[in-house]
BAKOLKOL-296538 format. One line per field, with one value per atom (N, C-alpha, C): residue in three letters; atom name; x, y, z; residue number from 1. Coordinates in steps of 0.001 Angstrom, whole numbers, always signed. Atoms other than C-alpha are relative to their C-alpha. Last residue first. Layout:
BAKOLKOL-296538
aa (ALA_...)
at (CA_...)
east (X_...)
north (Y_...)
up (Z_...)
i (NUM_...)
This chain:
BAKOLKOL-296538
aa (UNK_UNK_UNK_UNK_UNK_UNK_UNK_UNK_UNK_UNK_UNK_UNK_UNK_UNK_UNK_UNK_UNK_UNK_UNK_UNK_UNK_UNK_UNK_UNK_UNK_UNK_UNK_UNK_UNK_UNK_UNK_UNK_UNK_UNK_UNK_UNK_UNK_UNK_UNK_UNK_UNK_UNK_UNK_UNK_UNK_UNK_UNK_UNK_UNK_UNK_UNK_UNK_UNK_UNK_UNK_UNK_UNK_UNK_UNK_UNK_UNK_UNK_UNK_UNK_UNK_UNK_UNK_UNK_UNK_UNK_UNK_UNK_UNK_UNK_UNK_UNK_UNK_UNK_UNK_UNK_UNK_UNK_UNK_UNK_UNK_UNK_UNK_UNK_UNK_UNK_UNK_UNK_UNK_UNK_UNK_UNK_UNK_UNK_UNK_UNK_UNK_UNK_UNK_UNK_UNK_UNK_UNK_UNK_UNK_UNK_UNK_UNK_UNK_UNK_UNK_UNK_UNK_UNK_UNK_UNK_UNK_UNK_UNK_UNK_UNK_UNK_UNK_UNK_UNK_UNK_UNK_UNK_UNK_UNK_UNK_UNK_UNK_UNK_UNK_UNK_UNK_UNK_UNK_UNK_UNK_UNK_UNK_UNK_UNK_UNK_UNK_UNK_UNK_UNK_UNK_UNK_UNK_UNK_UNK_UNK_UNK_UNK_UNK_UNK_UNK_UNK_UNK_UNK_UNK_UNK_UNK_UNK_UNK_UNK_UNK_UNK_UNK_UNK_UNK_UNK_UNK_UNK_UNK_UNK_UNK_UNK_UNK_UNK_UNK_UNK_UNK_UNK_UNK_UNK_UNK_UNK_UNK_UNK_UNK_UNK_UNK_UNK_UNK_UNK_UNK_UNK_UNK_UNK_UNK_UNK_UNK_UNK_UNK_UNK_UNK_UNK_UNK_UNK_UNK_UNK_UNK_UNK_UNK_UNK_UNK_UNK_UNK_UNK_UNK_UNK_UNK_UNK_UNK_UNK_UNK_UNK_UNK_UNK_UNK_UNK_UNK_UNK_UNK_UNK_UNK_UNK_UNK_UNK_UNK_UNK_UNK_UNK_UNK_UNK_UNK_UNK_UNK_UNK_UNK_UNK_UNK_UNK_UNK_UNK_UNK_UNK_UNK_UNK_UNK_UNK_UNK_UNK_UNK_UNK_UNK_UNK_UNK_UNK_UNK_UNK_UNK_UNK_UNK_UNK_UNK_UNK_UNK_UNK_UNK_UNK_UNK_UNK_UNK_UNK_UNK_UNK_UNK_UNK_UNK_UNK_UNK_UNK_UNK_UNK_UNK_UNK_UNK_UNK_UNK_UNK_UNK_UNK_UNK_UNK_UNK_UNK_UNK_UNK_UNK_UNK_UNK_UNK_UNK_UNK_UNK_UNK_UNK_UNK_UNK_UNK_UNK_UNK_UNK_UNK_UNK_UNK_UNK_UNK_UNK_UNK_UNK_UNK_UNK_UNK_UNK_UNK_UNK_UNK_UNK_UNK_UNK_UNK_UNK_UNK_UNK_UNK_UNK_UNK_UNK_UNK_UNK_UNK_UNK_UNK_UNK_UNK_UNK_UNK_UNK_UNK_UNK_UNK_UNK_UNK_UNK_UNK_UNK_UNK_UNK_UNK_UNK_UNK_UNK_UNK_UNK_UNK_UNK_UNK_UNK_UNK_UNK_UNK_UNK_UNK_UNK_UNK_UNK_UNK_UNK_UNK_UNK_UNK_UNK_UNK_UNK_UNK_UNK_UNK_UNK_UNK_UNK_UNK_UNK_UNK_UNK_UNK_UNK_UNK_UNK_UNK_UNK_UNK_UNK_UNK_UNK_UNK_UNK_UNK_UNK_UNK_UNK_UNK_UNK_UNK_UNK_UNK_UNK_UNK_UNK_UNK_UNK_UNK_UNK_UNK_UNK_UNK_UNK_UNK_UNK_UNK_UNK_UNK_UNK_UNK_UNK_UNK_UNK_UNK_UNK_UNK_UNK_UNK_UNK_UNK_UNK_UNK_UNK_UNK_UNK_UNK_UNK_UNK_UNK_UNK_UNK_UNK_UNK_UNK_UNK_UNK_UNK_UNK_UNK_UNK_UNK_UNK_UNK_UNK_UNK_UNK_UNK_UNK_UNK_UNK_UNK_UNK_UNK_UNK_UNK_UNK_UNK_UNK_UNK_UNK_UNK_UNK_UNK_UNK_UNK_UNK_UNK_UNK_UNK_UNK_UNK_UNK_UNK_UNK_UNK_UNK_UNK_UNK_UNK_UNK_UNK_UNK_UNK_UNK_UNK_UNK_UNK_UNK_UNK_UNK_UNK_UNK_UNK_UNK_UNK_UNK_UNK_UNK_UNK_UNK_UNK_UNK_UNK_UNK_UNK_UNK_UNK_UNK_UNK_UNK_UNK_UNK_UNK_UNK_UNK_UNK_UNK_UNK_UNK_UNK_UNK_UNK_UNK_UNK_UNK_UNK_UNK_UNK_UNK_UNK_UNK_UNK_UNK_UNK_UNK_UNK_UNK_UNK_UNK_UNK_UNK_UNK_UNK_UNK_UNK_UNK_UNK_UNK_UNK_UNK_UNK_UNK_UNK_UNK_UNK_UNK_UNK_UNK_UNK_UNK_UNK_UNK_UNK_UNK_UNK_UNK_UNK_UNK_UNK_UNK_UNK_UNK_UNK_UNK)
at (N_CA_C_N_CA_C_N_CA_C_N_CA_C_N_CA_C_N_CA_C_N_CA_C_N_CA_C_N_CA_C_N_CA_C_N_CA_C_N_CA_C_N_CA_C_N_CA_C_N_CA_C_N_CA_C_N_CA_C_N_CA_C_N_CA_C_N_CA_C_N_CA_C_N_CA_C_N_CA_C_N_CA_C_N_CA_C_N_CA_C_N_CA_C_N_CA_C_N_CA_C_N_CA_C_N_CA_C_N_CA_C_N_CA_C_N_CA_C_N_CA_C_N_CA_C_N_CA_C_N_CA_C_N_CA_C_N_CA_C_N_CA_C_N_CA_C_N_CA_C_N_CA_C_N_CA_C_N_CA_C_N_CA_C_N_CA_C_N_CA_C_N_CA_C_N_CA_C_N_CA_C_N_CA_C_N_CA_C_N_CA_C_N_CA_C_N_CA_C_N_CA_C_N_CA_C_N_CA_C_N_CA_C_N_CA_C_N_CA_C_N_CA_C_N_CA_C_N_CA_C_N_CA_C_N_CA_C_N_CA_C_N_CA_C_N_CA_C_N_CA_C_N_CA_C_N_CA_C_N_CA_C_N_CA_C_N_CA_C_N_CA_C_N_CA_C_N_CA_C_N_CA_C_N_CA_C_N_CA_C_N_CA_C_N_CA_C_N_CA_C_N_CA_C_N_CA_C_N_CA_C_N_CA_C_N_CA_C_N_CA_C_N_CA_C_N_CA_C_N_CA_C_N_CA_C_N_CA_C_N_CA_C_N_CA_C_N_CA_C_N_CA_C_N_CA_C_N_CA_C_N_CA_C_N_CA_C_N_CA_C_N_CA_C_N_CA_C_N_CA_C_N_CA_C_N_CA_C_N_CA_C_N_CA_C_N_CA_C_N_CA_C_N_CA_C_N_CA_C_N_CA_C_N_CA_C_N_CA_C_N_CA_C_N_CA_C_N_CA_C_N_CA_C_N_CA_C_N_CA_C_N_CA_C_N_CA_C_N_CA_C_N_CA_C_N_CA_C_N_CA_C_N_CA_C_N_CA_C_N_CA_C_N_CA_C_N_CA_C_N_CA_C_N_CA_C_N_CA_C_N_CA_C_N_CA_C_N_CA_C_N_CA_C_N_CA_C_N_CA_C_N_CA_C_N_CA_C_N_CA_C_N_CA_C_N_CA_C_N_CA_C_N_CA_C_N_CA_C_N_CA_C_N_CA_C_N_CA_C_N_CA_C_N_CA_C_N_CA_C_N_CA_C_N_CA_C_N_CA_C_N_CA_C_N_CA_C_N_CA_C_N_CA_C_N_CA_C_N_CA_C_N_CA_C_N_CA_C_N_CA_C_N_CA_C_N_CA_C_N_CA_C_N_CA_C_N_CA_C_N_CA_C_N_CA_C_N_CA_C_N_CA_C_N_CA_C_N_CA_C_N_CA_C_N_CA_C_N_CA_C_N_CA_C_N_CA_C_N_CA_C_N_CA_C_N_CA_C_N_CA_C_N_CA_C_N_CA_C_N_CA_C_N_CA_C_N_CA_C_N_CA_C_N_CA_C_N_CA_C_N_CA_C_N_CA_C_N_CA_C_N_CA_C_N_CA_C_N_CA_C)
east (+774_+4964_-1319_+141_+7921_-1115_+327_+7155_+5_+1081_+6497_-186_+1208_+9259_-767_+491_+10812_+41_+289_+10083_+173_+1403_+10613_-522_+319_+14331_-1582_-295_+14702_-512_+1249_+13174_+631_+1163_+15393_-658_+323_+18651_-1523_+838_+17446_+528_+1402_+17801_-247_+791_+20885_-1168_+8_+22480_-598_+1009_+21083_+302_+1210_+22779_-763_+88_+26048_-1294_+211_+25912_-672_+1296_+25519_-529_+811_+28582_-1515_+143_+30451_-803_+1047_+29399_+249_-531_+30551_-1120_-540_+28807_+340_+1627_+28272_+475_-21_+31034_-1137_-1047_+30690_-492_-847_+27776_+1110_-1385_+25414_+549_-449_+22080_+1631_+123_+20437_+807_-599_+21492_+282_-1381_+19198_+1033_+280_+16322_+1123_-4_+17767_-268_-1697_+18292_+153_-410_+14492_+1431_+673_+13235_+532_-991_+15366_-29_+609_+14308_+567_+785_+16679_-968_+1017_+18203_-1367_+597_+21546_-1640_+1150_+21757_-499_+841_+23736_-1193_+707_+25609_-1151_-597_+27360_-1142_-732_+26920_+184_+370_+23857_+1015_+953_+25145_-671_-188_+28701_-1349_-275_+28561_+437_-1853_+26161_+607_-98_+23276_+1289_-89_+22696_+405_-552_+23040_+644_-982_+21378_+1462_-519_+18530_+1473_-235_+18465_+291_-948_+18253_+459_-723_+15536_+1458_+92_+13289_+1153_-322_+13821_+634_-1112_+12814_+1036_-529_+9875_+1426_-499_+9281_-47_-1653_+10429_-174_-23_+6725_+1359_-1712_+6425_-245_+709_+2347_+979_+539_+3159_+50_-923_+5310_-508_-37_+2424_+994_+1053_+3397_+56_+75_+5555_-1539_+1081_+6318_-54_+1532_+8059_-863_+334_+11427_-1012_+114_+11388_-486_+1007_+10997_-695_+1443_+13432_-1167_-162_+16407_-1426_+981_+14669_+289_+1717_+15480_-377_+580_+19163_-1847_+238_+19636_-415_+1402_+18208_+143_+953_+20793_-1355_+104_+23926_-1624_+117_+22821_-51_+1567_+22187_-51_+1085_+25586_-1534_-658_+27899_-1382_+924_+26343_-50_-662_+27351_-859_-876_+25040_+1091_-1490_+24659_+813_-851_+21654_+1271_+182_+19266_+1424_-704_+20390_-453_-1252_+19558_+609_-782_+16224_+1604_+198_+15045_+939_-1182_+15904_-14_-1234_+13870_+1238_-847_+11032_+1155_-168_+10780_+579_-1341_+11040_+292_-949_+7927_+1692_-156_+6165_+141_-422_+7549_-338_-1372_+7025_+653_-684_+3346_+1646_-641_+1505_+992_-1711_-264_+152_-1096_-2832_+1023_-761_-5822_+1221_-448_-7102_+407_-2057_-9567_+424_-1227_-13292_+1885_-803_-15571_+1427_-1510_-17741_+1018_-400_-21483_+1786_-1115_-23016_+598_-657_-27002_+1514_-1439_-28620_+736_-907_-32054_+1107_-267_-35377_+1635_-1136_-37896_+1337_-402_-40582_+1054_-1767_-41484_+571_-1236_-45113_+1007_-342_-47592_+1129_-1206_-48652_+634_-1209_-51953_+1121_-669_-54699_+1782_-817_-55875_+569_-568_-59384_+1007_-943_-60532_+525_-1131_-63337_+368_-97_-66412_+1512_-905_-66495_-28_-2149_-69233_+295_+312_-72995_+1992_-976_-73755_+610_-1326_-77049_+1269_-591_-79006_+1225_-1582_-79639_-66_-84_-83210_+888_+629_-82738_-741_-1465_-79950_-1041_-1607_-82341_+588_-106_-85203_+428_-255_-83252_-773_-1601_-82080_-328_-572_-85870_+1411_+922_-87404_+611_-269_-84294_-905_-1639_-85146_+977_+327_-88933_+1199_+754_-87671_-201_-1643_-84978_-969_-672_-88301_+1126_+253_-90287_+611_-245_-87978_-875_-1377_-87302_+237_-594_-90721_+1010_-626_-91777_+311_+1238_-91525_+498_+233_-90387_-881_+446_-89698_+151_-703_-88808_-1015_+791_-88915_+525_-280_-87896_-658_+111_-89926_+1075_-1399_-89446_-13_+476_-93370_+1124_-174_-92081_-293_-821_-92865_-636_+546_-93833_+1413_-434_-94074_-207_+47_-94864_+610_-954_-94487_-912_+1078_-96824_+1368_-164_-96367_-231_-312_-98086_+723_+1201_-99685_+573_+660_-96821_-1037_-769_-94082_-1274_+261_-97056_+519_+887_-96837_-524_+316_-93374_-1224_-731_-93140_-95_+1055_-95847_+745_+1498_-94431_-390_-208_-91174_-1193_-436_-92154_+607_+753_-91935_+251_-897_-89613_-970_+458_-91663_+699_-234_-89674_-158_-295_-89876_-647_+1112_-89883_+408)
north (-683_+37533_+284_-629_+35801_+979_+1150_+32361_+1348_+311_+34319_-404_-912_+36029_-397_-878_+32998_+1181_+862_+31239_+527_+167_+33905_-887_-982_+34368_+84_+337_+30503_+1442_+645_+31036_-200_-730_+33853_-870_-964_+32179_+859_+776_+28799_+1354_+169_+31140_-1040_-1747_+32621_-318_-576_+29306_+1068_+949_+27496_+713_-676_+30767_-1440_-1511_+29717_+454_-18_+26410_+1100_+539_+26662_-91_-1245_+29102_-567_-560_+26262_+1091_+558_+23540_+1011_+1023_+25734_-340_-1180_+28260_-1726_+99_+26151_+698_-1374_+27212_-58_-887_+23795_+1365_+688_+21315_+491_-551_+23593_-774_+529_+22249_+526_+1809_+22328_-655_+548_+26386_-1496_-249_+27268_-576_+584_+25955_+69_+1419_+27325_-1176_+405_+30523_-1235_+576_+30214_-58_+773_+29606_+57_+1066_+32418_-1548_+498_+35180_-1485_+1031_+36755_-671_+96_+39644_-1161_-1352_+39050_+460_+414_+35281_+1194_+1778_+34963_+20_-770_+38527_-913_+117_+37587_+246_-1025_+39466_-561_-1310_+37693_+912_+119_+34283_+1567_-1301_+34917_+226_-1015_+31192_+1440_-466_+29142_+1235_-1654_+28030_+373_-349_+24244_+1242_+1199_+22637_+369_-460_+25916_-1056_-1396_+25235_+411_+955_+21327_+989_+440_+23264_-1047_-1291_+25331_-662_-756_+22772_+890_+1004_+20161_+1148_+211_+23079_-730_-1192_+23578_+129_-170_+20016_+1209_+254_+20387_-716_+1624_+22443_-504_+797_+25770_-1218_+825_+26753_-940_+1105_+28226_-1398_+1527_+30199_-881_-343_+32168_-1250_+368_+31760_+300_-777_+34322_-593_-867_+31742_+771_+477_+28480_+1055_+1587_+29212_-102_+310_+33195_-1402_+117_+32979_+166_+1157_+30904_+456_+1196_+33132_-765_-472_+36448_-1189_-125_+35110_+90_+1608_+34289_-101_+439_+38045_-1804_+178_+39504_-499_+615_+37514_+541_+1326_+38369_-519_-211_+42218_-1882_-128_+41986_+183_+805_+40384_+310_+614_+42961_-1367_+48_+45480_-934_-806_+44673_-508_+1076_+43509_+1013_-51_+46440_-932_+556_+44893_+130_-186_+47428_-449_-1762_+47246_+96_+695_+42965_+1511_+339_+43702_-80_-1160_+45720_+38_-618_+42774_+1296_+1009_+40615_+1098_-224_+43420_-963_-1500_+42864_+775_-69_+39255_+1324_+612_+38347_+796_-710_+39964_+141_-1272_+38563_+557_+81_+34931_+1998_+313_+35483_+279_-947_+36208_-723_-986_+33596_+1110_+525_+30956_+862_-573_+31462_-250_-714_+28801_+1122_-92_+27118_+1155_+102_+27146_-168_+1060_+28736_-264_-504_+30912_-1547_-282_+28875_+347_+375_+28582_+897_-1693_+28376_-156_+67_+25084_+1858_+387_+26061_+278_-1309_+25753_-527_+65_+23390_+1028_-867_+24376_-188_-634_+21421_+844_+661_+20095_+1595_-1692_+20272_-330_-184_+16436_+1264_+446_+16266_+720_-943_+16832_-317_-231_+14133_+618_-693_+14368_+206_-1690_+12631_-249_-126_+9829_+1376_-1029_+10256_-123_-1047_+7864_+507_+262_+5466_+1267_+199_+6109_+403_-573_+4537_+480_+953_+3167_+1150_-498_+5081_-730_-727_+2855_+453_-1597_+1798_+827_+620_-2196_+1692_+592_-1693_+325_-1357_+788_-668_-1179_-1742_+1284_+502_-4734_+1218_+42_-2839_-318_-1306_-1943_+16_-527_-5293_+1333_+469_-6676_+830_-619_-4020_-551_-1393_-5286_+818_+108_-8628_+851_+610_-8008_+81_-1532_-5741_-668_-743_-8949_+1334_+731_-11044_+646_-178_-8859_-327_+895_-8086_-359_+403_-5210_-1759_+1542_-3226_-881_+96_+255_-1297_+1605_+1482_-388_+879_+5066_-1106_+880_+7460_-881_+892_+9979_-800_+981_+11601_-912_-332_+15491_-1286_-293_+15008_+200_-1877_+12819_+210_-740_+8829_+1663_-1540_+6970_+522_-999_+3467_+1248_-1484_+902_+810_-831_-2715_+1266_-1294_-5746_+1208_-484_-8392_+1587_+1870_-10374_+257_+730_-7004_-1546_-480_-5011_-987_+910_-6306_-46_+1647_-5767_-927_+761_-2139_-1349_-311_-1367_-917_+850_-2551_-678_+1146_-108_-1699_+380_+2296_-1099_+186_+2344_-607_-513_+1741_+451_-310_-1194_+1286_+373_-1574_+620_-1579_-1955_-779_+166_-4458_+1390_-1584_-4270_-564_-209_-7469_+1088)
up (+234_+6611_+959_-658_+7915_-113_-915_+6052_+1206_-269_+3109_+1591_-430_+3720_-217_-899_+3685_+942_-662_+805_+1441_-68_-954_+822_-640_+128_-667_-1510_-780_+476_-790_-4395_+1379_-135_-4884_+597_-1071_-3646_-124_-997_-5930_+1710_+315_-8965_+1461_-109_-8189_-240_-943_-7299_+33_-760_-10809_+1730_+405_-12608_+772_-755_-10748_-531_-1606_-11221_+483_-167_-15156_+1791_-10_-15041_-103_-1197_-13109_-418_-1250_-15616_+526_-970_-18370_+858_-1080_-21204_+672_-1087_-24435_+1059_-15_-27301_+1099_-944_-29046_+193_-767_-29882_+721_+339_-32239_+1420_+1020_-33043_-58_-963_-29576_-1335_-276_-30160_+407_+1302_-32595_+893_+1095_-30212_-1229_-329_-26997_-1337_-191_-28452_+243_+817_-29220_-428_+285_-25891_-1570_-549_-24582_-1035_-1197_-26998_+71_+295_-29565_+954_-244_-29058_-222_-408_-29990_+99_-1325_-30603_+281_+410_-33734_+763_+1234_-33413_-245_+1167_-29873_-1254_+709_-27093_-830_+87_-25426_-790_+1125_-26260_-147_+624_-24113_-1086_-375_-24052_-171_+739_-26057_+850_+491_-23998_-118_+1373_-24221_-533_-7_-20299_-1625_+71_-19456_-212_+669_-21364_+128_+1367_-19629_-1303_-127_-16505_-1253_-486_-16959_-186_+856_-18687_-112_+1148_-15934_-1098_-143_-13506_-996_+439_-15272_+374_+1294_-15091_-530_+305_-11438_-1265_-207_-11362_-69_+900_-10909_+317_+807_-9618_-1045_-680_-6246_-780_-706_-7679_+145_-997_-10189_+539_-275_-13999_+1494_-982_-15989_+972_+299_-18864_+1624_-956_-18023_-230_+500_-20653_+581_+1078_-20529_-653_+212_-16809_-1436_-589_-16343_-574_+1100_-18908_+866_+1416_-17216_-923_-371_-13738_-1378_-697_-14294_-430_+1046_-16253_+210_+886_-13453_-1232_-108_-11338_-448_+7_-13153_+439_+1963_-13479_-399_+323_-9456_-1827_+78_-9207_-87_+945_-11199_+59_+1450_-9879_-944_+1611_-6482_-649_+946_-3709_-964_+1083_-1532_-513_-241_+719_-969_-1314_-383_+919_-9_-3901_+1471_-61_-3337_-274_-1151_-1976_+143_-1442_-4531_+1501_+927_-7140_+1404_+25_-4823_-288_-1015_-4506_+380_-213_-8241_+1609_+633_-8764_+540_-1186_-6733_-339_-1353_-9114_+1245_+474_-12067_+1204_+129_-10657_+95_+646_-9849_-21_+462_-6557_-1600_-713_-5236_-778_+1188_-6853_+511_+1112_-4601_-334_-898_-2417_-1446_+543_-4357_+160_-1271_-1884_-670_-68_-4649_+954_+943_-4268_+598_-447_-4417_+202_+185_-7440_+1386_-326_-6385_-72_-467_-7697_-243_+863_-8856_+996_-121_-6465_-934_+577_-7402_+200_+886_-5356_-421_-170_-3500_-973_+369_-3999_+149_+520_-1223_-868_-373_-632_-361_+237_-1414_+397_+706_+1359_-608_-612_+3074_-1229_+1437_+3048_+411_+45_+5936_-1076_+469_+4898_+151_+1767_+6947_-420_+810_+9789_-1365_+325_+9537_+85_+1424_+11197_+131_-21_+14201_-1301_+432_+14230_-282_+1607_+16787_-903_-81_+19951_-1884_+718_+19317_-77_+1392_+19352_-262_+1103_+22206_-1324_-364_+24726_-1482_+422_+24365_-366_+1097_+25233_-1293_+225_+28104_-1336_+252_+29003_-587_+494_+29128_-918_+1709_+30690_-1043_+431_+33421_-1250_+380_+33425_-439_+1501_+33727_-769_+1249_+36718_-1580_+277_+38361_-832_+931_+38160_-568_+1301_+39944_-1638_+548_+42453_-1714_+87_+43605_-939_-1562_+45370_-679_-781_+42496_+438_-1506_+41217_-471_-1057_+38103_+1155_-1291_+37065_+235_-708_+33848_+1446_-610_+31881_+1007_+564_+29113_+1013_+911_+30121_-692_+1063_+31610_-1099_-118_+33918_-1281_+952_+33736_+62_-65_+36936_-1224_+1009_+36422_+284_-258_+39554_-896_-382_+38788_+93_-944_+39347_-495_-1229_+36530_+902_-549_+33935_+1532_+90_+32649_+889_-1155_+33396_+157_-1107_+31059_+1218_-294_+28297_+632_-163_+29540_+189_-1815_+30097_+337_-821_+26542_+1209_+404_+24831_+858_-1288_+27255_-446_-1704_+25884_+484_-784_+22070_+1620_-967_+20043_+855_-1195_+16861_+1116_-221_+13781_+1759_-1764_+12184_+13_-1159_+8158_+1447_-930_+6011_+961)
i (206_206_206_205_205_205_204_204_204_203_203_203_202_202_202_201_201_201_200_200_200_199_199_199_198_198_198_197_197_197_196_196_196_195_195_195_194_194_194_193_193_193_192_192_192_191_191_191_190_190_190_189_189_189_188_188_188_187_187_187_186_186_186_185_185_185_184_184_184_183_183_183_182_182_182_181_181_181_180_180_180_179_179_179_178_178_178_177_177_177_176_176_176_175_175_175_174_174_174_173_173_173_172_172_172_171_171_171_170_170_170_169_169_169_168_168_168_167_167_167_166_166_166_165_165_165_164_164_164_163_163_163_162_162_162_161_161_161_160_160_160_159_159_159_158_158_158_157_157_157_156_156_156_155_155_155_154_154_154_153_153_153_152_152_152_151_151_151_150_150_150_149_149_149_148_148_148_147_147_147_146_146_146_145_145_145_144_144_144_143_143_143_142_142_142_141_141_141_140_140_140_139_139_139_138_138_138_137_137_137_136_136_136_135_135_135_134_134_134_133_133_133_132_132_132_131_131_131_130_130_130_129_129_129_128_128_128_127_127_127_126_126_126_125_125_125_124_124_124_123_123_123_122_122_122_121_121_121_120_120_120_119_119_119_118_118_118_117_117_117_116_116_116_115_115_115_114_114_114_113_113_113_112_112_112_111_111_111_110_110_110_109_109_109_108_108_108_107_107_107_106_106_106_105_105_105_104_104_104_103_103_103_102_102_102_101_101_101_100_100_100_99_99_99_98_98_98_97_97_97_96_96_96_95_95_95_94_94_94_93_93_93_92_92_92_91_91_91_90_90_90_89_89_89_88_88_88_87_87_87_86_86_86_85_85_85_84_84_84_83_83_83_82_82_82_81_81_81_80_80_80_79_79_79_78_78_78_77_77_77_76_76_76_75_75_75_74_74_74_73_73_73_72_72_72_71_71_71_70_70_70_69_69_69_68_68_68_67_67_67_66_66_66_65_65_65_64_64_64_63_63_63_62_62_62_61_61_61_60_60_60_59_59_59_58_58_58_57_57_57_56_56_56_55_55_55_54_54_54_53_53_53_52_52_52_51_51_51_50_50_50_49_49_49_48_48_48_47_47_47_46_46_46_45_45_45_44_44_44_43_43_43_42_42_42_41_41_41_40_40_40_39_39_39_38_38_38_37_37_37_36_36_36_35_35_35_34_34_34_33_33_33_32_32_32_31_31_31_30_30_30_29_29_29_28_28_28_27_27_27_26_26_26_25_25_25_24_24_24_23_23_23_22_22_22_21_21_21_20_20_20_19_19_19_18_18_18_17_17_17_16_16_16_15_15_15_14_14_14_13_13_13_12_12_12_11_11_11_10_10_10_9_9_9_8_8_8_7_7_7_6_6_6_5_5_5_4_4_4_3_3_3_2_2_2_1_1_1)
């Protein structure tokens, strides 16, 4: 069933008829009441309130916000950044060089700078020409377990003459006499722990 909703005046009016008020409406459409009695002006003012609510515009719903999807994230590819391992040093061999340098500087005799490049060239024959940093004391092991086996005088004799270290060592693990001594094993383990000490530091004075 449809409700025809009354207008102002038509209101005003049938408040009016039963009581006294005074209406003056402007030509813009507002208006004013007036009257000398209380109880009719409260009526007339219900009149009007209840008229106000039952034409109040219905309120119309919020509009759904559009919430825009979620922007997606440009995949971006893992970037190889340089890498933080310290570098590896200088290698054996070229450490060796201003060593040997050092020791004609300091007028070793000939006798010991011939002794200690032949020291150096038996190590770095057995461990390979790797950087210091990177010797291990199973290169050491290695070193010292060679000179535990190396036939003495092996460089001058006919058997061994040019032969490399690694495989003097191998022909010789089968021969029992003629080995160089403990003190000539000392002595090539002293010429090899004076280099690494004078590396050690100049590094440390560097």
């Amino acid at each position: 069933m449809n409700l025809q909703i009354p207008s102002l005046n038509h209101v005003l009016t049938s408040a009016q008829r039963s009581c006294r008020y005074d209406i003056e409406v402007s030509p813009t459409g507002s208006f004013r009441i007036s009257s000398t009695d209380p109880e009719d002006h409260a009526r007339a003012m219900q009149a009007l309130d209840l008229y106000k609510q039952s034409n109040a515009p219905a309120q119309r719903p919020t509009p759904p916000v559009k919430v825009s999807a979620t922007p997606k994230i440009k995949e971006e590819k893992d970037v190889e950044l340089p890498s933080s391992k310290e570098p590896e040093g200088p290698l054996f061999s070229e450490e060796l060089v201003p060593y040997l340098r050092h020791l004609k500087q300091k007028k070793y005799s000939r006798t010991t700078y011939g002794q200690t490049t032949y020291t150096t060239k038996i190590f770095k024959e057995l461990i390979g020409d790797k950087p210091l940093r990177n010797i291990t004391f199973r290169d050491i092991d290695t070193f010292l377990h060679a000179l535990s086996v190396l036939p003495s005088n092996g460089p001058k004799k006919k058997a061994y003459r040019g032969m490399h270290t690694i495989a003097v060592v191998e022909k010789a693990e089968d021969v029992t006499h003629g080995r160089i001594s403990i003190q000539t094993q000392q002595k090539h383990i002293d010429r090899l722990k004076a280099f690494f000490k004078w590396c050690v530091e100049r590094k440390e004075h560097a």
